[in-house]
C-alpha positions as CSV (number, residue, x, y, z in Angstrom):
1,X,40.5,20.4,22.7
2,X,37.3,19.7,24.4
3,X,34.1,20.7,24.7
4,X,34.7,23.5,27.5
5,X,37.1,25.0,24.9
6,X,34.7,25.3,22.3
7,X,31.8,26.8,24.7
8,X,34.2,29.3,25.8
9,X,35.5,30.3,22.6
10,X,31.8,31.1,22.0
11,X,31.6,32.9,25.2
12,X,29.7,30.6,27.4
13,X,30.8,30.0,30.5
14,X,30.6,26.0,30.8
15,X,29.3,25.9,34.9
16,X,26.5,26.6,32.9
17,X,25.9,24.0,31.1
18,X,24.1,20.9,31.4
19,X,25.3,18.0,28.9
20,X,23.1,15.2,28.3
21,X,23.7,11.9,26.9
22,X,20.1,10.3,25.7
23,X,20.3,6.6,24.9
24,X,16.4,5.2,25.6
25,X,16.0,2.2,27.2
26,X,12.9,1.5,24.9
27,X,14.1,-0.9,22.6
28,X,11.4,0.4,19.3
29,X,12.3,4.1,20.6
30,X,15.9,3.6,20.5
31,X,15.8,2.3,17.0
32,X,14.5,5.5,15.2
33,X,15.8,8.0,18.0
34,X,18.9,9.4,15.9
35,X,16.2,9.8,12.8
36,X,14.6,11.7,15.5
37,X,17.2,14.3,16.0
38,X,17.6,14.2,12.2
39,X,14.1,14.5,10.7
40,X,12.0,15.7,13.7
41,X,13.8,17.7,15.7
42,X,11.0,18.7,17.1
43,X,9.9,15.3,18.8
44,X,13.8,14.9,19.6
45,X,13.7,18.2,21.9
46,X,10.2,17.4,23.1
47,X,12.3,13.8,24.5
48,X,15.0,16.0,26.5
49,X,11.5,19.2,27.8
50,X,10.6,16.9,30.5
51,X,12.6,14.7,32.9
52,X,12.7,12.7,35.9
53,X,13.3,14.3,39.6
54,X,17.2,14.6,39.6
55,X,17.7,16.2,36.4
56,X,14.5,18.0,36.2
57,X,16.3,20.4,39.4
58,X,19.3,20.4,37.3
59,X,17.8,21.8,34.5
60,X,16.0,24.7,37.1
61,X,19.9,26.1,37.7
62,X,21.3,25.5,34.1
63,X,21.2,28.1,31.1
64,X,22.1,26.2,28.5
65,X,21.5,22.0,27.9
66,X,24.5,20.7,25.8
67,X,22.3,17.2,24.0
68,X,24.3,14.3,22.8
69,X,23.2,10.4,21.7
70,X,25.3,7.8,22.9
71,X,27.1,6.4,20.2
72,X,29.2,3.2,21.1
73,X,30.7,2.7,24.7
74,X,32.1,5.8,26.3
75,X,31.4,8.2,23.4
76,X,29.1,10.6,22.6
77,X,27.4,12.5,19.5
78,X,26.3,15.7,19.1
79,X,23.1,17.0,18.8
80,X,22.7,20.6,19.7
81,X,23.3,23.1,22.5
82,X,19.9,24.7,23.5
83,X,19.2,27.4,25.7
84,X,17.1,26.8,28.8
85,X,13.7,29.5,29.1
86,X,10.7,29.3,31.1
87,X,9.1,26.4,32.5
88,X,5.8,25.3,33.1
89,X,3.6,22.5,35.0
90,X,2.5,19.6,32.9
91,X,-0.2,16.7,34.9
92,X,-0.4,14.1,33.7
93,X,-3.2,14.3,31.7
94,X,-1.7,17.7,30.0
95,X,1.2,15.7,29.4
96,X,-0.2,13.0,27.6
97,X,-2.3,15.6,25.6
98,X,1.1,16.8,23.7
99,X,1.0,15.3,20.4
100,X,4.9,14.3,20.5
101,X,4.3,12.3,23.9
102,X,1.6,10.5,22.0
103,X,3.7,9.8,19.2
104,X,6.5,8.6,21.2
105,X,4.1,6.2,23.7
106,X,3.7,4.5,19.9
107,X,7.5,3.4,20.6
108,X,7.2,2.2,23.9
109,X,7.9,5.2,26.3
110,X,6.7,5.1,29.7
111,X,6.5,8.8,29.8
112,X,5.1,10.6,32.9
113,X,2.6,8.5,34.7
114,X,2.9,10.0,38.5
115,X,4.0,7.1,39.6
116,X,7.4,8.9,41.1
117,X,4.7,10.8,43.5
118,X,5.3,14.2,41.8
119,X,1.8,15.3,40.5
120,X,2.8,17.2,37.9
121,X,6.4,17.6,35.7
122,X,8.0,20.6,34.5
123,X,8.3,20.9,30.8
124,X,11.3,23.4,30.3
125,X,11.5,25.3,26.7
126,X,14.4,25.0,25.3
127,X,15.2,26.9,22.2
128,X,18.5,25.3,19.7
129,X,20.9,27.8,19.6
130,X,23.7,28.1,16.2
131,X,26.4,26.9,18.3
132,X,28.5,24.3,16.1
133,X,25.3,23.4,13.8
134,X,27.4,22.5,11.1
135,X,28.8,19.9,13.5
136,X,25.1,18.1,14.3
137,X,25.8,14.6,14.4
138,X,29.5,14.9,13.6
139,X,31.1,15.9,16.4
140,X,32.1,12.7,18.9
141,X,33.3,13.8,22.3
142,X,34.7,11.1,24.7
143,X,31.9,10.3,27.7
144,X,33.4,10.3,31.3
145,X,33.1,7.0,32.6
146,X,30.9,5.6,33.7
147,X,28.1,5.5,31.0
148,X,24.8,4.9,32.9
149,X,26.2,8.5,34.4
150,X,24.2,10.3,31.5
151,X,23.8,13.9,32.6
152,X,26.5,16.2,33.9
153,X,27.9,19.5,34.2
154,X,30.3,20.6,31.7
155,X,32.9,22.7,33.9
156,X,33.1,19.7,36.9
157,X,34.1,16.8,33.5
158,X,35.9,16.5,30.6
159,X,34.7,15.8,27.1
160,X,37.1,15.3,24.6
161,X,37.1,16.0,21.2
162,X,37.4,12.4,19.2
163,X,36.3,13.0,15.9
164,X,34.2,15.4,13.4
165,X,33.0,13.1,10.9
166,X,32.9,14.2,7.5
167,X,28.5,12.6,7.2
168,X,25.9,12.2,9.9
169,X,26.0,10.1,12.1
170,X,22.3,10.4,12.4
171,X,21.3,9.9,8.8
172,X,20.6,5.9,9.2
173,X,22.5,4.1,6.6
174,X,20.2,2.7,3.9
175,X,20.4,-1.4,3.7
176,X,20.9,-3.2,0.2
177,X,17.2,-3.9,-0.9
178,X,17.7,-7.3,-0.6
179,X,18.5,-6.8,2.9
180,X,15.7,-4.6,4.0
181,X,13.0,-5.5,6.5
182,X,10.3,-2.9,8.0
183,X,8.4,-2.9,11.3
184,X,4.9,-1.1,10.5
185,X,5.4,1.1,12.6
186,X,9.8,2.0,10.8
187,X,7.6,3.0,7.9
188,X,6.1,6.3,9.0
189,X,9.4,6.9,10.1
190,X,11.3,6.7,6.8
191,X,14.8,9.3,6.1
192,X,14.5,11.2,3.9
193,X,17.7,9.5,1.8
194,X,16.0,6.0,1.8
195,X,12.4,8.0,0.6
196,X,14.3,9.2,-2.5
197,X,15.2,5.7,-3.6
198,X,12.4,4.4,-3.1
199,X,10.4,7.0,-5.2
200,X,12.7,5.7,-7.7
201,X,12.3,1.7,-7.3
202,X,9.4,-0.3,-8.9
203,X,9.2,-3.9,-7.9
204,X,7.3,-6.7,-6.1
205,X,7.0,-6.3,-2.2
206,X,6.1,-8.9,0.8
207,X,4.0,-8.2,3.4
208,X,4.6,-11.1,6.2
209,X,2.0,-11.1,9.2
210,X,3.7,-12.1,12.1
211,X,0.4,-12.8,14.2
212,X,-0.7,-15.7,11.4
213,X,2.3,-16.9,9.7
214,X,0.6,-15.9,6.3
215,X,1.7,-13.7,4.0
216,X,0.6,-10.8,1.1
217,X,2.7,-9.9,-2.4
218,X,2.8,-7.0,-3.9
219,X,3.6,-4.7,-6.6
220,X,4.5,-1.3,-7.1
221,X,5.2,0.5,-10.2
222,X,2.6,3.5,-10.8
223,X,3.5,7.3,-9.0
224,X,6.4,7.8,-6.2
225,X,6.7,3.6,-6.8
226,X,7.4,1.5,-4.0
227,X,7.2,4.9,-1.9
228,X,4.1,5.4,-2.6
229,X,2.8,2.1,-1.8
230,X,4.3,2.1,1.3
231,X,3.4,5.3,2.6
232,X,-0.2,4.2,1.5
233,X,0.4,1.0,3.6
234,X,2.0,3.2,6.7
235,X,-1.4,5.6,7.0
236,X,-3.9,3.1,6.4
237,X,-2.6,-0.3,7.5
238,X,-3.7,-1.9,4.9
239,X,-3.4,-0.1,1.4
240,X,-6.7,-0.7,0.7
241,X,-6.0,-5.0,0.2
242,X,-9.4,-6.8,1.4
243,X,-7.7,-9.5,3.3
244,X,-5.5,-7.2,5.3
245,X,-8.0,-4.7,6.3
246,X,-8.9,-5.4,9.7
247,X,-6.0,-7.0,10.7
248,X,-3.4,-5.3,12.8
249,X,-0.4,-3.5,11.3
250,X,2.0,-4.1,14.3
251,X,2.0,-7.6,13.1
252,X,3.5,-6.7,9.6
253,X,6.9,-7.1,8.3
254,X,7.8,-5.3,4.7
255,X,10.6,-6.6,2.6
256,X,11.4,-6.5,-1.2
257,X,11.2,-9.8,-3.5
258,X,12.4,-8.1,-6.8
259,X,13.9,-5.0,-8.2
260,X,12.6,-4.3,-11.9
261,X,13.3,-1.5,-14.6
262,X,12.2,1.8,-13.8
263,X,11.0,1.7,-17.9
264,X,9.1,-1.4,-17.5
265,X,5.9,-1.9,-18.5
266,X,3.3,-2.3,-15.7
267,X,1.6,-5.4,-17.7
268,X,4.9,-7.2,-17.0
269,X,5.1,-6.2,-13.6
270,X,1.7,-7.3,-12.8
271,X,2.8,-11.1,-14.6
272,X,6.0,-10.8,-12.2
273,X,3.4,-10.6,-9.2
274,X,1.3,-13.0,-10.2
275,X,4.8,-15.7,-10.3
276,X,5.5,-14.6,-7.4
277,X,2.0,-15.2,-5.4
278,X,2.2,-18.7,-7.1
279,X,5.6,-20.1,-5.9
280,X,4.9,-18.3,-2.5
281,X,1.6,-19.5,-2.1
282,X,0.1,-16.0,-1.0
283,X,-3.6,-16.5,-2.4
284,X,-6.2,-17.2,-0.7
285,X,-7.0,-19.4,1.3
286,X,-3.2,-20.3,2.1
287,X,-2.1,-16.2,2.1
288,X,-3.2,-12.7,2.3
289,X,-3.9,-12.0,-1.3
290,X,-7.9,-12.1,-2.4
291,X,-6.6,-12.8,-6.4
């Protein structure tokens, strides 16, 4: 079976349909794009509502866009099919006036600059239909070679059917804690799997500045535990530590130094902290931490 099969068993006619394969070239972007499709859809579809020259005319003569991630060489996962409505001229300066375009430019996108010559890009609306939403981020089709070939038309290829996995694909897989290490910036971005166990963690945290070599430790034991200090630390920057306000947050690098009982008392977790600050040398002046 392939994907052909299942549009017409759903009675749409696949010269309709425009199938596209999004794998950013922005390295940051790249890393939280399947998150994307899994906990904002809505910055997901605002990625695939504007596009360069060639596919943008595609998009003009297509009903329906079939929207897959690449996933390893020569396959494909799914995403959604979404039906194609109305479209409108963005400029650049309305482009860049979309709050999703702002949020990806944080991850490195170029985005619509003009530079192409066209003075203003189409933003199509594209509405996710039901078709095979139980299969989001399951269903694996084989990609026609060759790869870099990322948009086609579903009735002139053939997408095979490789696998319907029984979990997302797009849920990321939560490291071991003595594994983890957060960007900043992968903070804001956190799934919704890996913010449940964190609610439920207490323990001491490191905060490493790139930009100095110096680091900050930390603990975390009152409400939502380490989630809550690290939500606190991915709105403000800085949690409200002296020594780290004004410094910039791109530099930062969060990691875990101990795991602790959820029943223990915070007196003990403080006295944890405080070892830990010694035989890391994190106070001042040699780290980031004031006490």
């Amino acid at each position: 079976m392939n994907l052909s099969d299942l549009l017409r068993k759903n009675d749409i006619d696949p010269q309709h349909v425009l199938v596209l394969r999004h794998r950013p070239p922005e390295p940051k972007l790249n890393e939280v794009f399947r998150s994307w499709a899994s906990e904002k859809p809505e910055v997901f579809n605002a990625y695939q509502q504007t596009q360069g020259a060639k596919v943008e005319r595609a998009m003009q003569g297509a009903k329906y866009v079939a929207s897959f991630i690449g996933h390893e060489a020569g396959k494909a996962l799914f995403v959604g099919l979404y039906s194609v409505g109305d479209s409108k001229p963005l400029t650049v300066e309305e482009y860049w006036r979309v709050p999703a375009y702002i949020e990806m430019r944080a991850f490195g996108t170029k985005g619509f600059t003009g530079d192409d010559g066209r003075k203003s890009i189409l933003w199509f609306d594209l509405a996710l239909t039901d078709f095979c939403s139980s299969w989001k981020g399951k269903l694996i089709v084989k990609w026609p070679p060759q790869d870099r070939a990322w948009w086609r038309w579903a009735d002139r290829n053939e997408f095979r059917i490789l696998a319907i996995l029984e979990d997302s694909a797009l849920d990321a897989v939560m490291p071991r804690w003595d594994e983890m290490a957060l960007t900043w910036e992968q903070l804001k971005f956190l799934p919704t799997r890996w913010k449940a166990s964190l609610s439920a963690w207490r323990g001491i945290y490191y905060i490493f500045d790139a930009s100095c070599g110096r680091a900050y430790v930390g603990s975390a034991y009152g409400a939502d535990n380490l989630l809550g200090r690290w939500l606190n630390y991915a709105a403000t920057g800085h949690g409200g530590n002296k020594l780290l306000r004004g410094r910039d947050p791109q530099h930062f690098r969060f990691s875990l130094l101990q795991l602790v009982a959820q029943d223990m008392d915070a007196a003990d977790v403080i006295r944890l902290e405080g070892t830990w600050k010694e035989r890391l040398h994190t106070r001042h002046p040699d780290g980031l931490n004031e006490n």
